[in-house]
Steps between C-alpha positions, in 0.01 A plus 500: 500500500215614701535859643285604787508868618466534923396758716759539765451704813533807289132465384395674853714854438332432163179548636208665376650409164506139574173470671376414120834332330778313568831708551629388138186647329590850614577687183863676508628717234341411182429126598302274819817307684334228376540620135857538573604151574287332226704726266787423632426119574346452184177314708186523669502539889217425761459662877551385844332737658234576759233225530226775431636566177615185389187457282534726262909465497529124547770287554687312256728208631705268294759189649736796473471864559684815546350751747612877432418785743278695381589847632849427303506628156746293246838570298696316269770382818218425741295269205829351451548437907181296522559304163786357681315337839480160548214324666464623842742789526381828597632860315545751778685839561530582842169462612317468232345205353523542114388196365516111582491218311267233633367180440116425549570335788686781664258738371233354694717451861612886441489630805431217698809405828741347367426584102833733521724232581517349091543872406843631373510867466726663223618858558432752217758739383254706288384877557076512454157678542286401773190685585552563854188723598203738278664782437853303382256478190473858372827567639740260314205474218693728224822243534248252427362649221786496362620177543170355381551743181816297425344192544143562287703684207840366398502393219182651357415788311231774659190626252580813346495810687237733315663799450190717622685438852788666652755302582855473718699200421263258318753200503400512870129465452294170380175482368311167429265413242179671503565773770391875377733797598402823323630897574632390828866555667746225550794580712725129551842710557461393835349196492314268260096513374321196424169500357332191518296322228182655436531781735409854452719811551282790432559833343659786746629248754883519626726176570800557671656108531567268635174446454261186409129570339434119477237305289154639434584799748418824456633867535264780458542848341751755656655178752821570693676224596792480656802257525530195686109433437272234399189455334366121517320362245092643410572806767411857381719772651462904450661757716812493651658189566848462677750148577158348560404102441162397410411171450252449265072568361568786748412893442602800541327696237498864619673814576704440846838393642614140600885486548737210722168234499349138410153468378385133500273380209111642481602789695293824360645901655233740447565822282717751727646236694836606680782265670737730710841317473672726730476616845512907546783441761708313247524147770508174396180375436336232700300224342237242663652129513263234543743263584597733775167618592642819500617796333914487409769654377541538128820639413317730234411884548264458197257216540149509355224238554484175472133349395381162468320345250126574417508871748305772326578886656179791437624808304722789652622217753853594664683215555731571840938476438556099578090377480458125481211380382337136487295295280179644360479810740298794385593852590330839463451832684738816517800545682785245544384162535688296802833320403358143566232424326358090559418270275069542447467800637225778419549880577788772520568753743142480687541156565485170351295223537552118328430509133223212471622182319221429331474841388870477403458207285227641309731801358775212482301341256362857296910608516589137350243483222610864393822351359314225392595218766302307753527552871461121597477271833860483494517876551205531747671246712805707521310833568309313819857414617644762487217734680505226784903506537490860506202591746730572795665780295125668494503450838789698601 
C-alpha cells in the first residue's frame, strides 16, 4: 500500500513551524509524526503538502493510496482502523478527517464538485493525538515522550549505564549505541530518559525525565534540564532547559533559561538568552496565531516562545512571556523584545527592518556547511517564498 501523509487545515495554527515542513515532519516526543507512522506502518510515506514545498517533500502516488492526517499521531487501534478501509471510504471522528483510502483516480478529482459523492465515510471509535495548535507541542510533549519510549525500546536492551553517573530508576532510562554519559545525574522516577545514538551527555549536567537527548545531540557541562523536554537531533543545549521542544541542528549552548517553547531547526540563542514563560500577574498567556492574524487565547499561564526555523537571537536577549517568532528572524538589543516577531526580520526593541535575502542565504549556506550539508536550489527556492508570503507581516 502506498501511504501519503496530508496537511489538513491544521497546518495554518501550525504556523511558523510549518512555513518550512509539512505538519507530519514536526518532531513530537522523541520522534517526527512522520517517524511515527512509518514505525507503526512498517513503510515509507510521501507529502501532500503546500505547492512551495512540494520539491523537496514530493509526492508519491500509486493506483492505490492511503492518505493519513498529518497532525494525527498513530496507535495500535487507529493503525488497525485504517488497515480495514476499502477503496473509497473515508476514516473520520466527528469532524475530523483521519485518513481515506483512494484510488488514483479519486486522488486526482479530490476536491473537485461532485468528487464527495463516491465517498463513504466510516466513523472512528478510537481516542488519539492531534496537534491542534504550537504550543499543544511542548504541552502534551512529555506524554509523547513517553509513548515514543515504548515504541523505540521494547524489546531491546539499553547500553550500560557507567556507574560514574548517579542514577534514579535506570530500568526507566535507554541509552543507544555510541552515546557518552559520564558524572552526570539521571532522575527517570518521573518519567523516562532516552539518549540517542551517538549523543553526548556531559559531565555535571542534571536530567530530570521524561526527557529525549536524541542522535548526535549534545548537553554541555553543569545542564539542567527539565521534564517534558526535547532535544532534536545535532542541537547543543546548556543552561536551564524546561518542557521545551527543539527540533533539530539547533543551539542553545549557553548559560540562560528557555522553558514551555519550540525551536525549529538552525535556530542559534545567544549566551544569556532568557524566555519568560510566565506573566507577573499570573493570566493566561496570549499567543500570536497566524491563521487568525491575531493574538488568542491559550489556555496556558506558562507559555514560552515559539521560534521558527533558521532565527538567530544576540546575547542577553529577553524573550517576552508568549513571543512568536518566524522563519530566519534575527534579534538583538536589551530589554524585552516584542511578542511577535515576523518571519525575516532584523532588529529588537529599537526597531526592525527586513533581514536581506540575499544576505540571509549567504549565512544559510555558512550554517549548512558547518554540519557538513549543502544549502541547495531546493532550499533557496523555499527561503524566496517564504520572505514573499510573509512581507505583509513586516508591514504591520
Amino acid at each position: 500500500m502506498n501511504y501519503i501523509l496530508f496537511d489538513s487545515a491544521t497546518r495554518q495554527s501550525l504556523l511558523p513551524l510549518t512555513f518550512t515542513r509539512p505538519v507530519a515532519d514536526i518532531r513530537f516526543g522523541i520522534l517526527t509524526i512522520r517517524e511515527k507512522w512509518e514505525k507503526y506502518l512498517n513503510a515509507t510515506t510521501s507529502s501532500l503538502t503546500e505547492a512551495y514545498l512540494s520539491e523537496k517533500f514530493p509526492l508519491i502516488e500509486a493506483q492505490e493510496n492511503i492518505l493519513i492526517n498529518g497532525s494525527i499521531c498513530p496507535n495500535p487501534e487507529l493503525v488497525q482502523e485504517i488497515g480495514k478501509l476499502k477503496k473509497d471510504q473515508v476514516l473520520v471522528r466527528r469532524d475530523t478527517v483521519i485518513a481515506m483510502f483512494l484510488s488514483h483516480d479519486s486522488l486526482k478529482s479530490l476536491g473537485e464538485e461532485g468528487a464527495e459523492d463516491t465517498i463513504e465515510n466510516i466513523e472512528s471509535v478510537c481516542d488519539f493525538v492531534k496537534l491542534e495548535n504550537t504550543w499543544d507541542i511542548f504541552h502534551h510533549n512529555g506524554d509523547a515522550l513517553r509513548s515514543d519510549f515504548e515504541l523505540l525500546t521494547k524489546g531491546r536492551k539499553s547500553q550500560a549505564i557507567s556507574k560514574t553517573n548517579g542514577v534514579v530508576q535506570a530500568e526507566n532510562i535507554f541509552i543507544e549505541e555510541g552515546a557518552r554519559v559520564e558524572f552526570c545525574f539521571l532522575n527517570a522516577s518521573a518519567g523516562p530518559i532516552y539518549i540517542g545514538r551517538d549523543a553526548e551527555v556531559m559531565e555535571g549536567a542534571k536530567l530530570r525525565g521524561p526527557i529525549a537527548i536524541c542522535d548526535h545531540a549534545v548537553v554541555k557541562m553543569d545542564a539542567k534540564i527539565y521534564g517534558g523536554t526535547t532535544i532534536g537531533p545535532f542541537s547543543k543545549v546548556g543552561g536551564e532547559i524546561s518542557e521545551t521542544m527543539i527540533f533539530g541542528y539547533s543551539n542553545k549552548s549557553h548559560d540562560g533559561f528557555l522553558g514551555n517553547s519550540v525551536l525549529g531547526e538552525w535556530c542559534n540563542l545567544g549566551a544569556d538568552t532568557n524566555t519568560s514563560n510566565l506573566k507577573n500577574t499570573y493570566e493566561e498567556v496570549k499567543l500570536w496565531s497566524y491563521a487568525e492574524d491575531c493574538f488568542v487565547q491559550t489556555g496556558l499561564q506558562f507559555c514560552g516562545t515559539i521560534m521558527g526555523d533558521h532565527s538567530k537571537c544576540g546575547i542577553n536577549t529577553m524573550l517576552n512571556t508568549g513571543t512568536v517568532v518566524g522563519v530566519n528572524a534575527n534579534i538583538f538589543g536589551s530589554g524585552f523584545q516584542r511578542n511577535f516577531i515576523p518571519s525575516f526580520s532584523w532588529g529588537g526593541t529599537h526597531g526592525f527592518v527586513d533581514y536581506q535575502l540575499r544576505k540571509a542565504l549567504k549565512t544559510a549556506e555558512v550554517v549548512y556547511a558547518r554540519r557538513g550539508k549543502k544549502f541547495d536550489n531546493i532550499e533557496r527556492k523555499i527561503f524566496s517564498e517564504i520572505f514573499n508570503m510573509t512581507y505583509k507581516n513586516r508591514r504591520a
